[in-house]
C-alpha positions in Angstrom: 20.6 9.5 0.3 22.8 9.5 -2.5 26.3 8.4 -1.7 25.4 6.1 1.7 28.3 3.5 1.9 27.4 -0.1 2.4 26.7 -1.0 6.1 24.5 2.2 5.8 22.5 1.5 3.0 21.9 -2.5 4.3 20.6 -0.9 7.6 18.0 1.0 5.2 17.2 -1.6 2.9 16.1 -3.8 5.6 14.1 -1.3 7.4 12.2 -0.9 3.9 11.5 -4.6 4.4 10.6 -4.3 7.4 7.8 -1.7 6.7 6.7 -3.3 3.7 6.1 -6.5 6.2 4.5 -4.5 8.8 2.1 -3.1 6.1 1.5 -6.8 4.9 0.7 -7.7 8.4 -2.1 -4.9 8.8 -3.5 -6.2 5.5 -3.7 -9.7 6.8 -4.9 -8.6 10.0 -1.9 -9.9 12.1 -1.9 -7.2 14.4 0.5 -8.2 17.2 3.5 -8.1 14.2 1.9 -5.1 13.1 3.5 -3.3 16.0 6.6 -5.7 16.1 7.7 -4.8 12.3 6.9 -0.8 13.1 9.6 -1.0 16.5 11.6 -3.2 14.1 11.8 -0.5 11.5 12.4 2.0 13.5 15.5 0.4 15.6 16.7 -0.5 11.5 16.7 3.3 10.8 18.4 4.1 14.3 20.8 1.6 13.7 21.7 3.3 10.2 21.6 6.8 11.3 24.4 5.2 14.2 26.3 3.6 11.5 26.4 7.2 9.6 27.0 9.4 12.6 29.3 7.3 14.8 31.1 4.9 12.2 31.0 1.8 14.2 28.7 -1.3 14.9 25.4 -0.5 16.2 25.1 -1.4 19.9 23.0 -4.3 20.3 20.1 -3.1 22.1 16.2 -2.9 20.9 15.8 0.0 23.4 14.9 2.9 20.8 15.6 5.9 23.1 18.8 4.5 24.0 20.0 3.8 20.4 18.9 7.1 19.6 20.4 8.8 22.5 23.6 7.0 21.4 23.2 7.9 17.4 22.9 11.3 18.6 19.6 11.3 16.9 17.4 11.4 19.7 18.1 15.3 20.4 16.7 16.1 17.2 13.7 14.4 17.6 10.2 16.5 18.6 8.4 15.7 21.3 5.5 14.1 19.0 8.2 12.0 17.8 9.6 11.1 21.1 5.6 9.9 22.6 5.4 7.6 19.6 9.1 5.8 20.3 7.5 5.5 23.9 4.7 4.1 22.2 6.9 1.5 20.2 9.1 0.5 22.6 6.7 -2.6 24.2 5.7 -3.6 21.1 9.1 -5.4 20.6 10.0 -7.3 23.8 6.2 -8.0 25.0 5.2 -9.4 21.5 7.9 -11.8 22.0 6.5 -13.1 25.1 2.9 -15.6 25.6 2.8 -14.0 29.0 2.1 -10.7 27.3 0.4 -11.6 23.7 -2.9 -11.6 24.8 -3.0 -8.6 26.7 -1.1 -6.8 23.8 -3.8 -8.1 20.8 -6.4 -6.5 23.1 -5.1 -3.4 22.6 -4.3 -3.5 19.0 -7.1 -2.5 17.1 -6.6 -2.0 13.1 -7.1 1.7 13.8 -4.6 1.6 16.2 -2.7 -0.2 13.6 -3.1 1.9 11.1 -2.2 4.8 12.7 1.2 2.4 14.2 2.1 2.1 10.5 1.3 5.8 9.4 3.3 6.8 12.3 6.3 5.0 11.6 6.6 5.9 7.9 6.6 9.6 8.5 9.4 9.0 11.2 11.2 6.8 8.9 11.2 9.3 6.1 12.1 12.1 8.5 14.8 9.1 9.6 16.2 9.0 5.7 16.0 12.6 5.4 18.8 13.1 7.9 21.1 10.7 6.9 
C-alpha cells in the first residue's frame, strides 16, 4: 500500500480501528456491535478503494453493494465474497434500531461472531491488496 495519498490512507486507518473494535466487542461479548463494526469496516475499505479508483468523495450511503458497484470493486468480488456483504448489510441499519435489537442478538451467537470477524478480515485484506 506504499504510496496511498492522504484521504486514502484515513479511509484505511479507520477501518483498522474499526476491526480492532469489532474484535474488542467479540471479546467482551457485545455481539450486536460485533456485526455493526464488521459492516462498518467493510463500508471504510469500500469507501478507500472509491477514493483510490474514482478520486472523489465517497457517496454517502452504508449500502455495501452499492458502494462497491460504484468503486468498481464489486465486479471483482467472488461470489463467497458477495454472500457475506449480503450477510453484512442488516447488521448496520437494524442494529441501529430497538425495533430490531432483539431479534438481531438472537441470531448472533459468538460462533456466528466469530466467523463475522474472520470473515471480514480476509475481505479486508483482499480489500488492501487491491488498493
Amino acid at each position: 500500500m506504499g504510496g496511498l495519498d492522504a484521504s486514502v490512507s484515513y479511509w484505511v486507518d479507520i477501518a483498522e480501528y474499526d476491526l480492532k473494535t469489532a474484535e474488542a466487542m467479540l471479546a467482551t461479548e457485545r455481539y450486536l456491535y460485533v456485526g455493526f463494526m464488521c459492516h462498518q469496516t467493510i463500508e471504510k475499505f469500500f469507501n478507500a478503494y472509491y477514493v483510490r479508483t474514482i478520486r472523489d468523495t465517497p457517496p454517502y450511503t452504508h449500502n455495501l453493494s452499492r458502494l462497491a458497484g460504484l468503486s468498481g470493486i464489486y465486479e471483482r468480488l467472488n461470489e463467497t465474497q458477495r454472500e457475506f456483504l449480503d450477510i453484512l448489510e442488516p447488521l448496520n441499519i437494524e442494529a441501529r434500531y430497538p425495533t430490531h435489537k432483539d431479534a438481531i442478538l438472537k441470531s448472533l451467537t459468538r460462533e456466528k461472531c466469530e466467523l463475522l470477524v474472520g470473515e471480514t478480515k480476509e475481505l479486508s485484506e483482499w480489500i488492501k491488496s487491491q488498493l
